[in-house]
N, C-alpha and C positions, 0 to 999 in steps of 0.2 A: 504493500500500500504506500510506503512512507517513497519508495525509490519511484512507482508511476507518478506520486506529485511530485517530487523532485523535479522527475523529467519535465511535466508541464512548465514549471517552473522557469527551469532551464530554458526552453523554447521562448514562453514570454518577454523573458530578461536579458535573452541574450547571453545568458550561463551556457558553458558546455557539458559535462556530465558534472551533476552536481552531490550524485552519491555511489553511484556503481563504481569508482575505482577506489574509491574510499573503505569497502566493504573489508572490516577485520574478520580474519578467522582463526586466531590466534585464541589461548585458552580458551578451547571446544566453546564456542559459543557464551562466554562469561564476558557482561561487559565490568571493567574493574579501574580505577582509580589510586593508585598505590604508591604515589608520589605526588603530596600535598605542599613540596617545600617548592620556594620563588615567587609562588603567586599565590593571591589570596579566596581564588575559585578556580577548581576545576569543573570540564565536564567532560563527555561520552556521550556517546546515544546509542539506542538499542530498540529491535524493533519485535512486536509477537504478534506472527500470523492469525493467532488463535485466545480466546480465554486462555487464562492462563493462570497457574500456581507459580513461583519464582522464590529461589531462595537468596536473603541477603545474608551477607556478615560486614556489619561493619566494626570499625574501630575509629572512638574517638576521645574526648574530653571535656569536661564541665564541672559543674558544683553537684551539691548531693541532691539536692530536690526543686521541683521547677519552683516560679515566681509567683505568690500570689497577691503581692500588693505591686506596683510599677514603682520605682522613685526616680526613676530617670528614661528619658526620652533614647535613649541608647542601650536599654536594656531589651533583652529576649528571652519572654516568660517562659520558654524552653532550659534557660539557664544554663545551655552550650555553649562553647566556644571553638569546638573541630566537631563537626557532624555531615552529615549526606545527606540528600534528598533527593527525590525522584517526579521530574515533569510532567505532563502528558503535553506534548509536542503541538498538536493540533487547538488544545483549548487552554493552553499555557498556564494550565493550576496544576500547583501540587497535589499529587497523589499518595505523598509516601513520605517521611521524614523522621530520621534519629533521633531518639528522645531519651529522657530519662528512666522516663515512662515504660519503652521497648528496651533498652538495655542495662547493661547491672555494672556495676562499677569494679576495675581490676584489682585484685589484692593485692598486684606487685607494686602498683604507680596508682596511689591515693584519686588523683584526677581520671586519671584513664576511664571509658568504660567501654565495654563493649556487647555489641548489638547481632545476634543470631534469631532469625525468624522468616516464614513463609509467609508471602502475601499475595493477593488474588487482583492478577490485573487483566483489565478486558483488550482487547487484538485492536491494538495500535502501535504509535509511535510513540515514545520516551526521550528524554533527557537526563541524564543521570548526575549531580551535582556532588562537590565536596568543597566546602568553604573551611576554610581555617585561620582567623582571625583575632589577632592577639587582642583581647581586649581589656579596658579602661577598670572594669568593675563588673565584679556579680554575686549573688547573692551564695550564702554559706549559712549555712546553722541558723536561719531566722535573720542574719544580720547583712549589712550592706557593705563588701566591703572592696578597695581598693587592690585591683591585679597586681599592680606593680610591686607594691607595698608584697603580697602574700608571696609574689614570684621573688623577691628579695629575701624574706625571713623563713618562707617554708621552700619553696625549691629553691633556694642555694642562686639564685638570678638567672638570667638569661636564658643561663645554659638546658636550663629544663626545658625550656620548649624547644629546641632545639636539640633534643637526645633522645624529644617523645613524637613533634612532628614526624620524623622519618619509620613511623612503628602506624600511625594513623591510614587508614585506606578503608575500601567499600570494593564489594565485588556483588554484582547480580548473577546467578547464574540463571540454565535454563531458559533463553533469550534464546529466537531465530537470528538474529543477527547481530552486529555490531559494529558501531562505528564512530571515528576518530573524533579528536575535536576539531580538526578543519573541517571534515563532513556538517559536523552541527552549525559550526558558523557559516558554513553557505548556507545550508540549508533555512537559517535565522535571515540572510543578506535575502533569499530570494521570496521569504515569506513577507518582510520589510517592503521588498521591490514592488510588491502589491498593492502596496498601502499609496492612499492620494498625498498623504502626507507623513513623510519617517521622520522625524526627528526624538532618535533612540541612541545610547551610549553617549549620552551627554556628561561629559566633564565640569569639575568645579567652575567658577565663576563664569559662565556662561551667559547669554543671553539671546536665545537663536532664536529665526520665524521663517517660516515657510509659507506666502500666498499662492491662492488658488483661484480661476475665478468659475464659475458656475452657470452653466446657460439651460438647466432646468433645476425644479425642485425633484432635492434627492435625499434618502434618508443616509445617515453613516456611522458605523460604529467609534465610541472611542475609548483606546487602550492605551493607560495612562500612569507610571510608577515614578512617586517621588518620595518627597520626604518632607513631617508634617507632628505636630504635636499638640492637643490641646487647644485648638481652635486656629493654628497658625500654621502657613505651609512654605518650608522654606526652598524647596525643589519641587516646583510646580507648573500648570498649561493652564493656558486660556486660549479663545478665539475672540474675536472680532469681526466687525462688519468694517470691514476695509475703508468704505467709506462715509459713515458717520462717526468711526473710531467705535462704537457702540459694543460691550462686551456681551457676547452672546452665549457663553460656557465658558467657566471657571472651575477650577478642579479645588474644590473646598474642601476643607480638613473632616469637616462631619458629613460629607456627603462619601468619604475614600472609606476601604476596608482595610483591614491589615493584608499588608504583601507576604510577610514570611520576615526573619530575620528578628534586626531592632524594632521595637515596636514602633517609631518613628517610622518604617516604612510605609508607605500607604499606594493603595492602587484604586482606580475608578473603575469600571467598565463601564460604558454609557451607549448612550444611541441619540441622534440630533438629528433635525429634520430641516435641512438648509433651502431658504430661495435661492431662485438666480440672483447672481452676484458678484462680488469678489469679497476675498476674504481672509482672512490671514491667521495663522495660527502658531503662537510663542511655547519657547519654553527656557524656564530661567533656574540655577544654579545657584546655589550659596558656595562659601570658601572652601565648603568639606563636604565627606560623604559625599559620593558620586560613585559613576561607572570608572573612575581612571583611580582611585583609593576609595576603601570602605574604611574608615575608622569605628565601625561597629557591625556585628553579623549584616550580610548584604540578604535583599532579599531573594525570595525564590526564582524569580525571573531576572536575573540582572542585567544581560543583555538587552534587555529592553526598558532601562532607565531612561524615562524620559516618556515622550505621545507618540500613539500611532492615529492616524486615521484612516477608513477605509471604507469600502462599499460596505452598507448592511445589508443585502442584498445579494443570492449568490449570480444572479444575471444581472449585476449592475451597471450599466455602459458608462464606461468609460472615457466614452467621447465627449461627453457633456462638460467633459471638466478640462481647462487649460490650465498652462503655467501660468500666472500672475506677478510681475515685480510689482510691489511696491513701495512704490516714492515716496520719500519724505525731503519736502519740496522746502525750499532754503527759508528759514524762519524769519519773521516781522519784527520778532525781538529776540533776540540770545542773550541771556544774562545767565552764563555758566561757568561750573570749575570756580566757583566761589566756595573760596576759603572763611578763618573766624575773622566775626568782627566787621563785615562786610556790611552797606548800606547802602544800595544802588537803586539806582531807575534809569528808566530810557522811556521815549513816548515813540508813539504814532498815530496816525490821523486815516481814519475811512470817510472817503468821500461819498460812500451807499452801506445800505448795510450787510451785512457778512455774519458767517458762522465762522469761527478761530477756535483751532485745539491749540490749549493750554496743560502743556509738560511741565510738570515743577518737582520737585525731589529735594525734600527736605528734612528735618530731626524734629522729631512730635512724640509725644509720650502720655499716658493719663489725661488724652483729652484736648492737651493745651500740645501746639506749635512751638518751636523756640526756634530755626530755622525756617523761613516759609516766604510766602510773596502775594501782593494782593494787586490790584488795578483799581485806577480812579482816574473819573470823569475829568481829565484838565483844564475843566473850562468852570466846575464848580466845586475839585476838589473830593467830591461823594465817593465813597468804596462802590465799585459797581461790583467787583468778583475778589472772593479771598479765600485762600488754603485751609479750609477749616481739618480738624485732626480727622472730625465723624464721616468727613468726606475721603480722606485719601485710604490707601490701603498699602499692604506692606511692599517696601520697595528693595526687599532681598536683603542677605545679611544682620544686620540687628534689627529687633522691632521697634528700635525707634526710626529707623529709615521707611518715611511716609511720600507717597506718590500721589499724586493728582494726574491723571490723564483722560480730558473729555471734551468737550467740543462745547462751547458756549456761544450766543445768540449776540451781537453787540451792532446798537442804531451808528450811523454816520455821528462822526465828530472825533474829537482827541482825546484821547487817554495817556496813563504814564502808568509803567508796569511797575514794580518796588519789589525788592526781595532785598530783608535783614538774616544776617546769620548770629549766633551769639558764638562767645569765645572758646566753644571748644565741638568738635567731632563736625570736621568738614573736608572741603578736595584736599586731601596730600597730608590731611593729618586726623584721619580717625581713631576715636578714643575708642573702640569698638567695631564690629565687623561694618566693611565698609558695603555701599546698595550694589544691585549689580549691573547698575549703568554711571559710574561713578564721576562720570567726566560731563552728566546731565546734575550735578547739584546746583539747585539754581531753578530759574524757570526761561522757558522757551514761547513763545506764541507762532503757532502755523495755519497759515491760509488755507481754508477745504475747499475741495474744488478742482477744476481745470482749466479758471480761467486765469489769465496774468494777471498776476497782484501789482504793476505797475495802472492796472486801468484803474484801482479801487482802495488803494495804499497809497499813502506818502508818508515822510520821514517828518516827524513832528517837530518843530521848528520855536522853543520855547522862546516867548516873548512876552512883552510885560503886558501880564494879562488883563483886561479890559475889565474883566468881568470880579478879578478883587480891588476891594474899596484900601484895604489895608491888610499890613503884617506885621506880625511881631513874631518872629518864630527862632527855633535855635538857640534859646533863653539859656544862660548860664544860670551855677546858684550864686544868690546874695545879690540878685538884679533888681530893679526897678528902671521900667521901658516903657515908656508912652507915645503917643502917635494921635495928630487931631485928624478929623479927616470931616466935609461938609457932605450934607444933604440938601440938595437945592428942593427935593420934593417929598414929600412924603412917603417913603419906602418901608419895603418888608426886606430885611437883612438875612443872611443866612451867617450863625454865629461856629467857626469850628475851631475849639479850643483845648487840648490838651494839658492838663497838668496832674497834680498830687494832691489827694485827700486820703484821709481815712474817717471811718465813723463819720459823724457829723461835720468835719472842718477838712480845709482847705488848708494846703502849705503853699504851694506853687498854683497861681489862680489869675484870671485877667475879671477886668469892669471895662462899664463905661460907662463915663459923666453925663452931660450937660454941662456945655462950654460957658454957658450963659450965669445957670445958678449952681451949679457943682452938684447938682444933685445925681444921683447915681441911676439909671434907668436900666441897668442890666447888672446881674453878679454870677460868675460861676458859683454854683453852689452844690456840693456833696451829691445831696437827695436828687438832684436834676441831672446830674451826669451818668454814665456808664462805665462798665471794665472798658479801658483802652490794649489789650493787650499787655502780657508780661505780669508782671505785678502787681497784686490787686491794688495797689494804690496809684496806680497810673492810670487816671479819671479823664475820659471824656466825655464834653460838651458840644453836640451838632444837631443846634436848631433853628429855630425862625424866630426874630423878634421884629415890631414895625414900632419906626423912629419916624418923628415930625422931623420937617425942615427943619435944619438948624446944623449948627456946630456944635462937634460931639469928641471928646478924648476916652482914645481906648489904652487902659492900663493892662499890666500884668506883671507879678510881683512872685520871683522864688524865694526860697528860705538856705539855709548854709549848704542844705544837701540835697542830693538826687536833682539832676536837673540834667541840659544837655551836653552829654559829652562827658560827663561826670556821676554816675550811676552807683546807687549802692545796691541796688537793687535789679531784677529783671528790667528792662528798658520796656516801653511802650512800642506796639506794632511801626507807631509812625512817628519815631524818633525824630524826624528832623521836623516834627511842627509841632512840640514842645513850642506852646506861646498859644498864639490867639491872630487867628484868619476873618477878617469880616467880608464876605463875599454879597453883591448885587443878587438878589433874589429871583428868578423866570425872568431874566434877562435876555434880552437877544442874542443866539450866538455869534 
C-alpha cells in the first residue's frame, strides 16, 4: 500500500522512486532503532500488509512514576526522557508509545527501564520514532526536581548519559517491510508536496508566509504543530485575507490538543471553508524549541513542526488555486528599530479618504502599554487611533511583546503618527526575549489597495497651524508660563491640557483669566480630567469651553517634580504637551 502511494506520489512531484530502492531487509523483517546518540530523534518506517500482532522491546529512561500535577510548560506527564513511539503514516497520530506504565525499571541502572510487549496494529503504514532528550527537570518521589542538579550528585555528571545513551534502542519485529530514514523523509517531502501550502520544519526565530490566491470556494484541511501554554502560543499559524489584512484562522492555545512530548506541544486539526481570493498564511517561531533543537521531549510528529494546508476533499482541483506574492507596498510612515527613550512622530496628509494598515510592535503588560504609538488629527490635535494593550496580541518571544496589525478607516486631512518607548527592552537591547519581527519595533502605516499612493498621499508639511489659538507645552518643573491670546468673537475653544494630580489637587495645572478683571473662567481640575497614560497621576484635560470676546491669559504652573523631560515617574502617553493647547473649535480646515 505504502510503496503504490509513494509511486503516485513520485509521479505528481516529480520524485523518482521514492520507496522501492529504499526497501531494508536486513534483520528478517524487524524494523529497529539502536543508535540514539548525535541526534535528538530518530526514525524508521515499517509497513503491514495485514492486521497484525507485532512485538516490541524497547529500552529507555525516566523517573519512577508519571506526572500528575504539571509545574512547568516543559514537562511530559509521561515523565520520560529516552522512549519510542510509533506513527500511523497516513493519519499522523500516534498509535503506540513507551511509558512507565508498559515498562518496569532496570535493577542494574536506577533510571533505565525497559519495555517488552505485543500490540495489535491494523494493515498500514508506520513510522517508528526514538527521541532522547536530555532534559531540564522531572518529576521523582512526588517532588520537582532539577536534571542537572541529580545528573551531578547521583550519576557522577555527564558521563551517565553518555555510558546509558549507547544501551537505549527499540526494535519492532514481525513487520512486512522496512524502511530507512531517507525513505521516511521522502516519503514526509512528497506527502508535504501535496499540501496548497507547506510550511513544516520550521526553525527558531522565524517568521515565514506562504500566499495563495483562490478562484472558487473550496473547503481545506488544516494540520498545524506548535508550541503553547496556558492561554499563550509561542510557535504558532494564522491566515489572512490578503486583502483586508483581516485574520480569518488562528491557531489558539485552547482551541490545540496535546501533540505528544512536553506538554507545551500543541496541534490543531481543522477544516476552513475559503472564498475566492487571495490569501496568505504565516507561521512564527520563538528563540527555542523548534524543529532545528528541542530543549524539551519533541512531539510525536516532529517533522511537521509548523502548518500544512491542503485539499479537504479527496477530488479537490487543484487548478482553482495559484501562486500569490504578496506585496507589502512601501509604507506612509516608518517609524522603526526604535530603541529606549525614544519620542517620535512624523505626519501625512490624504487628500480622499483611505483604509491604512497600521503595524506597530510594542512592550505592554497587565493591561497598560509602556512602549506603543497613537495618531492624531493635526489640525485639532484629537487621538483618532491608539495601541491599546486589549487590542494587540502576542508579538512572539516574551509576553510582553504586543502587536497591533489591522486596517483602519481614516477621512481626508492630516494627521501625525507618535510612538514613545520607555527606558528599557527595545531594538538592540532587550531585557527579555526579543518579538519575532524585531527590526518592526515601532509603528508602520501602509496604503491598501492598488492604486498609487502618490494620487491620495502627500508628505505632511508642519506649519504654524491656523487652527491653534495658543501653546504652552514642554513645561519644565518649578515653571510658571503665561500667554495672552484675543477673541475678537465669541467662540467655543477646545481646551487640551496635560499635567499632574492626584486625589483631589493638582500639582502641575494651567487656567485662564480674564485680561480685563483677572477673574479666572477656566481651571484644570482633578475631578474633570482623565488617566493621561503612564502614571496614574498624569491627568488629562480635553474639552470644550465658550469665551466672550475679549482678552484672555492662559497660565500653567508645575511644582519641583515630575514634569517634562524630568520624570519620576511613568511619563504620560503624550509627553511632549505636558502644558496647555487652546485650539479654535469646528473650525474651517
Amino acid at each position: 500500500m505504502l510503496v503504490k502511494k509513494l509511486k503516485y506520489f513520485a509521479a505528481v512531484t516529480g520524485l523518482l522512486t521514492v520507496m522501492l530502492s529504499s526497501v531494508l531487509t536486513a534483520q528478517e523483517n524487524e524494523a529497529v532503532i539502536d543508535d540514539v546518540r548525535g541526534r535528538q530523534v530518530h526514525l524508521v518506517g515499517f509497513t503491514l500488509n495485514s492486521d497484525r500482532t507485532v512485538h516490541i522491546k524497547a529500552s529507555g529512561a525516566g523517573g519512577e512514576k508519571e506526572i500528575n500535577r504539571i509545574h512547568n510548560h516543559s514537562e511530559d506527564r509521561h515523565n520520560m526522557f529516552a522512549y519510542a513511539w510509533i506513527l500511523n503514516a497516513q493519519t499522523r497520530k500516534m498509535v503506540w508509545r513507551m511509558t512507565i506504565g508498559n515498562s518496569k525499571d532496570d535493577w542494574w541502572e536506577k533510571w533505565n527501564r525497559i519495555c517488552k510487549l505485543d500490540i495489535e496494529l491494523k494493515k498500514g503504514e508506520y513510522e517508528l520514532y526514538y527521541s532522547a532528550v536530555e532534559p531540564n527537570y522531572f518529576v521523582l518521589n512526588e517532588g520537582f526536581f532539577s536534571f542537572g542538579k541529580i545528573m551531578k550528585k547521583i550519576f557522577e555528571g555527564d558521563q551517565w548519559w553518555e555510558d546509558n545513551i549507547a544501551s537505549w534502542k527499540v526494535s519492532v519485529s514481525g513487520v512486512d517491510e522496512v524502511f530507512d530514514t531517507k525513505a521516511v523523509l521522502k516519503y514526509q517531502r512528497a506527502v508535504k508536496g501535496q499540501a496548497i501550502v507547506d510550511l513544516t520544519g520550521i526553525r527558531d526565530d522565524k517568521y515565514v508566509s506562504k500566499s495563495f490566491s483562490l478562484r472558487e470556494t473550496a473547503r481545506f484541511k488544516i494540520y498545524a504543530i506548535g508550541e503553547g501554554y496556558k492561554g499563550e502560543m509561542y510557535d504558532s499559524a494564522w491566515i489572512i485575507d490578503a486583502a483586508t489584512r483581516d485574520k480569518i484562522w488562528e491557531m489558539r492555545e485552547y482551541d490545540t490538543e496535546y501533540a505528544g512530548g512536553a506538554i507545551k506541544n500543541r496541534v490543531v486539526r481543522d477544516e476552513i471553508t475559503l472564498e475566492p481570493g487571495e490569501y496568505s498564511v504565516y507561521y512564527k517561531t520563538d528563540d527555542s524549541h523548534s524543529a532545528s533543537k528541542w530543549n524539551a521531549n519533541p512531539p510525536y510528529d516532529p517533522n511537521f513542526w509548523g502548518i500544512i494546508l491542503s485539499g479537504a476533499d479527496e477530488d479537490f482541483d487543484r487548478s482553482i488555486v495559484e501562486e500569490y506574492t504578496e506585496v507589502t507596498r512601501r509604507p506612509i510612515v516608518k517609524l522603526d528599530r526604535l530603541g529606549d527613550d525614544e519620542d517620535i512622530e512624523q505626519g501625512f496628509t490624504l487628500l480622499k479618504p483611505a483604509k491604512l494598515r497600521i503595524y506597530a510592535i510594542g512592550e505592554g503588560r497587565s493591561g497598560e502599554m509602556y512602549d506603543y504609538g497613537w495618531i492624531t488629527d493635526a489640525r485639532t490635535g484629537r487621538t483618532v487611533w491608539e495601541m491599546r494593550y486589549r487590542e494587540t496580541e502576542h508579538a512572539g518571544g516574551a509576553n510582553k511583546n504586543r502587536l497591533f496589525d489591522g486596517i483602519e478607516y481614516f477621512e481626508p486631512g492630516s494627521y501625525i503618527v507618535h510612538f514613545v518607548t520607555d527606558d528599557s527592552h527595545s531594538y538592540e537591547d532587550w531585557n527579555s526575549s526579543r518579538p519575532y519581527d524585531p527590526e518592526s519595533w515601532g509603528i508602520k502605516i501602509y496604503p491598501v489597495g492598488k492604486g498609487k499612493i502618490s494620487a491620495y498621499v502627500r508628505r505632511y508639511e508642519p506649519e504654524e497651524d491656523r487652527n491653534i489659538i495658543l501653546q504652552l507645552i514642554r513645561v519644565g518643573n518649578d515653571e510658571h508660563v503665561k500667554k495672552q491670546f484675543t477673541l475678537k468673537n465669541d467662540s467655543e475653544v477646545r481646551i487640551y491640557a496635560i499635567g499632574e494630580g492626584e486625589w483631589d489637587e493638582m500639582y502641575d495645572y494651567g487656567w485662564i483669566e480674564d485680561f480685563e478683571t483677572g477673574r479666572t473662567v477656566w481651571k484644570m481640575r482633578n475631578r474633570e480630567t482623565r488617566r493621561a497614560g503612564g502614571s496614574s497621576k498624569n491627568r488629562l484635560f480635553d474639552g470644550t469651553i465658550r469665551l466672550k470676546a475679549g482678552i484672555y491669559i492662559a497660565h500653567y504652573i508645575t511644582d519641583d517634580s515630575h514634569a517634562y523631560n524630568d520624570w519620576n515617574a511613568m511619563p504620560p502617553r503624550d509627553k511632549a504637551h505636558w502644558g496647555i493647547t487652546i485650539y479654535r473649535y469646528n473650525s474651517e480646515k
